[in-house]
TITITOR-323592 format. One line per 5 residues: number of its first residue (from 1); their letters; for each residue x, y, z of N, C-alpha, C. Coordinates in nm, 3 decimals. Atoms other than C-alpha are relative to their C-alpha. Example, Ala and Ser with C-alpha at 12.3 -4.5 7.8 and 13.67 -1.06 7.14 Angstrom:
BEGIN
1) as) 0.089/-0.119/0.000/1.230/-0.450/0.780/0.090/0.120/0.000 ~ -0.082/-0.119/-0.006/1.367/-0.106/0.714/-0.077/0.109/0.073
# end
This chain:
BEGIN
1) xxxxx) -0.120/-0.046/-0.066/-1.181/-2.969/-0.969/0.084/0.090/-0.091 ~ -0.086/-0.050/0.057/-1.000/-2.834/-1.256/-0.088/0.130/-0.031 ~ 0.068/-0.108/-0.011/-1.277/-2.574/-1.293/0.036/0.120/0.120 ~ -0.033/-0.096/-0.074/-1.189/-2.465/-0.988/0.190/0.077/-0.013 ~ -0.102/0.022/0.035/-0.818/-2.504/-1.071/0.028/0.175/-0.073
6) xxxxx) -0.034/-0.073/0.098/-0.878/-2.267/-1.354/-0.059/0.181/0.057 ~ 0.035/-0.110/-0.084/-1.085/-1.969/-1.103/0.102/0.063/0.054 ~ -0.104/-0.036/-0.046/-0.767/-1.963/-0.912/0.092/0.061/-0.050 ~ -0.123/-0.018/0.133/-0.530/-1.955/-1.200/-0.050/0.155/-0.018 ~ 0.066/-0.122/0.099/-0.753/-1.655/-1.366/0.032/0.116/0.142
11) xxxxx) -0.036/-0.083/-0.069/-0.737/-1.462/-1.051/0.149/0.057/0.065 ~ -0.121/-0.033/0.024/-0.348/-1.499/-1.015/0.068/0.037/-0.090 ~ -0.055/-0.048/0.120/-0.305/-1.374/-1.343/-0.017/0.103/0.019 ~ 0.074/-0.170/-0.026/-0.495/-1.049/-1.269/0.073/0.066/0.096 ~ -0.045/-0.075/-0.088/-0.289/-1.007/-0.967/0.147/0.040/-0.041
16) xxxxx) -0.099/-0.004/0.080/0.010/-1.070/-1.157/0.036/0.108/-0.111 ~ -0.023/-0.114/0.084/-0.087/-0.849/-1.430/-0.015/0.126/0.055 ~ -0.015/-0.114/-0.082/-0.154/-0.564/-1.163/0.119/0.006/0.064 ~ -0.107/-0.044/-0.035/0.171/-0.614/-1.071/0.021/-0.015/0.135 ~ -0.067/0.061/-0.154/0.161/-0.754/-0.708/0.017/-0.154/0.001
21) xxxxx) -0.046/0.134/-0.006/0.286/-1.063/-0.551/-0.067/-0.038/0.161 ~ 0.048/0.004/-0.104/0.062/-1.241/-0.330/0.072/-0.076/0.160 ~ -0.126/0.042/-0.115/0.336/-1.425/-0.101/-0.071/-0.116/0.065 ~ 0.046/0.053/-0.111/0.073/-1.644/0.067/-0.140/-0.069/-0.063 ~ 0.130/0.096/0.129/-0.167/-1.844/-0.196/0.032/-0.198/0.090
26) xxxxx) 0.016/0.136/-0.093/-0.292/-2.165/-0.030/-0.126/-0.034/-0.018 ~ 0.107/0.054/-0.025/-0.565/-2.357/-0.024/-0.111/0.040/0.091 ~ 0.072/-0.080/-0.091/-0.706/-2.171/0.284/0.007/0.107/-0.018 ~ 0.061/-0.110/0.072/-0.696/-1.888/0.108/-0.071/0.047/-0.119 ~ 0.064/0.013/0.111/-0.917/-1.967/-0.125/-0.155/-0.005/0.056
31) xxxxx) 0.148/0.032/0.017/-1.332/-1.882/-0.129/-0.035/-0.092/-0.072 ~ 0.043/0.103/0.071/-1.530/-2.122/-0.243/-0.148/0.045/-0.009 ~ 0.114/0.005/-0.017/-1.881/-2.065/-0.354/-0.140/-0.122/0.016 ~ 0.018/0.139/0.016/-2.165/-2.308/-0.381/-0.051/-0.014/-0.108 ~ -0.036/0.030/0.160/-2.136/-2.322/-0.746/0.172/-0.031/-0.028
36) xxxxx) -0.130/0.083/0.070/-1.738/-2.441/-0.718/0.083/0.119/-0.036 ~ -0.067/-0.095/0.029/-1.639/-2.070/-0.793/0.103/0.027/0.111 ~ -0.104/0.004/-0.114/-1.324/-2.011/-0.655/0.049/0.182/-0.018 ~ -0.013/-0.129/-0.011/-1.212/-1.653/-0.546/0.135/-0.003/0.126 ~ -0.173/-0.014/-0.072/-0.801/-1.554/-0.426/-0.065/0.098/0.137
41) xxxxx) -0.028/-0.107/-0.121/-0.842/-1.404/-0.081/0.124/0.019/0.085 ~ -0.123/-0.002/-0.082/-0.594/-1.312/0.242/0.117/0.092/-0.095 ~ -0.058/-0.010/0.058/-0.421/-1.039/0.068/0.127/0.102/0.113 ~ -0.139/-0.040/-0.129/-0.200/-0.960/0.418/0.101/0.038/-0.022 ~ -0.096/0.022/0.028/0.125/-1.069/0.256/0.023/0.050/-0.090
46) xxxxx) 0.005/-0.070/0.098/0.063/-0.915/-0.062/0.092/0.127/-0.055 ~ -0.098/-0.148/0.026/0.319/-0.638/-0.221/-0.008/0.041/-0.152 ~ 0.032/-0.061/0.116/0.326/-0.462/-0.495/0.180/-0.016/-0.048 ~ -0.101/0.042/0.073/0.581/-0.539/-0.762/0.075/0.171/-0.067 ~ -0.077/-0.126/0.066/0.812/-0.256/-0.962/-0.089/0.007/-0.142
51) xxxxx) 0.039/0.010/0.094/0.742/-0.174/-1.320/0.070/-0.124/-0.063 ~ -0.097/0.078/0.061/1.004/-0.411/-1.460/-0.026/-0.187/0.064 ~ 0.098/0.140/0.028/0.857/-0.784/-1.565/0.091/-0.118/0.123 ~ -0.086/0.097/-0.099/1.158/-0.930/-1.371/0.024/0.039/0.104 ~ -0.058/-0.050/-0.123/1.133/-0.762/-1.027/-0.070/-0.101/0.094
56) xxxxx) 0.054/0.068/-0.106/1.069/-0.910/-0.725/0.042/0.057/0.141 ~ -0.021/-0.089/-0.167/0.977/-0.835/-0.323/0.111/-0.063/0.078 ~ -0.093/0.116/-0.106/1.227/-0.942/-0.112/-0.021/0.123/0.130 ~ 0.096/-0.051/-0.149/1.162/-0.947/0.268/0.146/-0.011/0.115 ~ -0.101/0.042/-0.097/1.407/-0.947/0.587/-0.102/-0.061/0.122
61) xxxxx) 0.070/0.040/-0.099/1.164/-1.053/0.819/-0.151/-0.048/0.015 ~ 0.134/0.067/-0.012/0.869/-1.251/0.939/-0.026/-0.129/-0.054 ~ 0.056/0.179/-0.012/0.688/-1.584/0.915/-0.029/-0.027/-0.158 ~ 0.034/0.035/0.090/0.665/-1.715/0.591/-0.085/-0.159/-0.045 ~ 0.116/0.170/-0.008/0.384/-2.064/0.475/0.123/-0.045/-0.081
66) xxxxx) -0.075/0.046/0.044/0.725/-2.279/0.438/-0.066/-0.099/-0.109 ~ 0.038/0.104/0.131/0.506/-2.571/0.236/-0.077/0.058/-0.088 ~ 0.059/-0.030/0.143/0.369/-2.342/-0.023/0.101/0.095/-0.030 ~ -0.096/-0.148/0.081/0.667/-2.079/-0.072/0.181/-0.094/-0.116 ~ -0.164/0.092/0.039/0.941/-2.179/-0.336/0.116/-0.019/0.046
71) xxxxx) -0.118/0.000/-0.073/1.287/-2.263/-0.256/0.041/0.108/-0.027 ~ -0.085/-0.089/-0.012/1.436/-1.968/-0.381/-0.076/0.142/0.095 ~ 0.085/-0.151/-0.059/1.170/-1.728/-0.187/0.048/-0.056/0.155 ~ -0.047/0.019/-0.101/1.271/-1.937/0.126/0.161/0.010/0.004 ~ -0.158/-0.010/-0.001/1.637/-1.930/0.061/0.050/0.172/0.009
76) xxxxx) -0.053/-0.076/0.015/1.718/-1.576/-0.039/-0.147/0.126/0.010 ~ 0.101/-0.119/-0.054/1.356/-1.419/0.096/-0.009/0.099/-0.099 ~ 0.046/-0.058/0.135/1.301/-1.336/-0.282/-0.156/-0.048/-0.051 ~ 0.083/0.041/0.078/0.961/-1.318/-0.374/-0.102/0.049/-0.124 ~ 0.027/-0.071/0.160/0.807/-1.244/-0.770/-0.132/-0.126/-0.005
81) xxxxx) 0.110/0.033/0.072/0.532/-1.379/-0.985/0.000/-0.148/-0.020 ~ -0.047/0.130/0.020/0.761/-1.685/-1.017/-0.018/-0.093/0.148 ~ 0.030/0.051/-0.101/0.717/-1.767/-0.672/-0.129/-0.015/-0.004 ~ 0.135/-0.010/0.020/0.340/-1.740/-0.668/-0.012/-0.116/-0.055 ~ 0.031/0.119/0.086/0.325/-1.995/-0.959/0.069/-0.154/0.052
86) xxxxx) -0.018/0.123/-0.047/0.515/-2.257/-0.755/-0.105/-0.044/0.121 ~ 0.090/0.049/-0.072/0.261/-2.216/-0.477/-0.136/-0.042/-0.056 ~ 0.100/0.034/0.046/-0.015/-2.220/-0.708/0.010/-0.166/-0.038 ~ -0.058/0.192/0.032/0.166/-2.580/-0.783/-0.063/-0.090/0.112 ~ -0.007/0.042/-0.151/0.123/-2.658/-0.417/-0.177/-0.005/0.041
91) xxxxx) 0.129/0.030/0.002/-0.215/-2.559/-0.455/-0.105/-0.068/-0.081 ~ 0.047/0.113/0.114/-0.315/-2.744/-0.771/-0.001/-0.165/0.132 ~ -0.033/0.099/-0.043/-0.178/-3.051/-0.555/-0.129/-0.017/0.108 ~ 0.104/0.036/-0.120/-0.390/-2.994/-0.239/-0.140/0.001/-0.094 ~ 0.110/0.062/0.132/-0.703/-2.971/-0.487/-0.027/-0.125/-0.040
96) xxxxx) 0.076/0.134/0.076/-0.663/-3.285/-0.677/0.021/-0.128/0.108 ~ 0.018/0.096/-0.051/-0.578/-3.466/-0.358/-0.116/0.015/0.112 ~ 0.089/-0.037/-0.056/-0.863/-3.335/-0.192/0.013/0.034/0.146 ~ -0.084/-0.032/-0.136/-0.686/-3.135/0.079/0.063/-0.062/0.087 ~ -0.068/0.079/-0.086/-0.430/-3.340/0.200/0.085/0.116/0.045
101) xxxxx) -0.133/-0.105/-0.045/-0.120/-3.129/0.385/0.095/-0.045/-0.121 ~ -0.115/0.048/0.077/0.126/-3.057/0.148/0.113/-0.061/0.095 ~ -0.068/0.057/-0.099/0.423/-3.270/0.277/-0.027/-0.068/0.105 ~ 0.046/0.069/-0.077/0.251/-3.422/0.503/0.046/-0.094/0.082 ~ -0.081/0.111/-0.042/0.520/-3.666/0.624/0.113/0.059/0.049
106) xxxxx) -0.127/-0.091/-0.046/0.766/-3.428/0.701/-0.060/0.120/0.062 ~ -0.001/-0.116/-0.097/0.843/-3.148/0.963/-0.007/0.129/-0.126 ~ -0.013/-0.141/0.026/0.837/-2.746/0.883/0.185/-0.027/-0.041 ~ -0.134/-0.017/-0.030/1.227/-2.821/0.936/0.078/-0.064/-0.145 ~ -0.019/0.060/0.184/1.250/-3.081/0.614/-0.041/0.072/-0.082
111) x) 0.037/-0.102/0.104/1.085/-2.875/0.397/0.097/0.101/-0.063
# end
């Protein structure tokens, strides 16, 4: 699992260091081969970042995956590199519990 853990990771770094922000990293957006290789797909949501290490997309509209986006990307529809890495959190989680729903006990509305 952490093999795969670490496929994911390596490919959000790359997207990171190209300078976009994928908005929409999840567990179902993740290939899987049948060697365990894991590969970032779904790049829909995806934007491209500024030059400057601290920029970020911000959005006015549309559907956002409330149980993998951070609070501040749901609050103020800011989203950066820093957001990404909390969903990758979200996705570490579904991983080692072997795809449970994040939250799972709670509405879209708790979240």
């Amino acid at each position: 699992l952490v093999g795969m853990l670490r496929g994911i990771a390596s490919g959000m770094k790359y997207l990171s260091d190209m300078g976009y922000v994928h908005r929409d990293l999840a567990a179902r957006n993740i290939l899987v081969n049948s060697n365990l290789m894991c590969k970032v797909s779904d790049f829909g949501l995806s934007r491209v970042l500024e030059d400057d290490p601290e920029a970020a997309y911000t959005t006015s509209g549309g559907k956002i995956p409330i149980r993998w986006t951070a609070p501040e990307a749901i609050a103020y529809r800011k989203f950066s590199s820093a957001s990404d890495a909390w969903s990758y959190g979200i996705v570490m989680w579904e991983v080692m519990s072997y795809g449970e729903r994040p939250y799972w006990e709670m509405s879209n509305q708790d979240v």
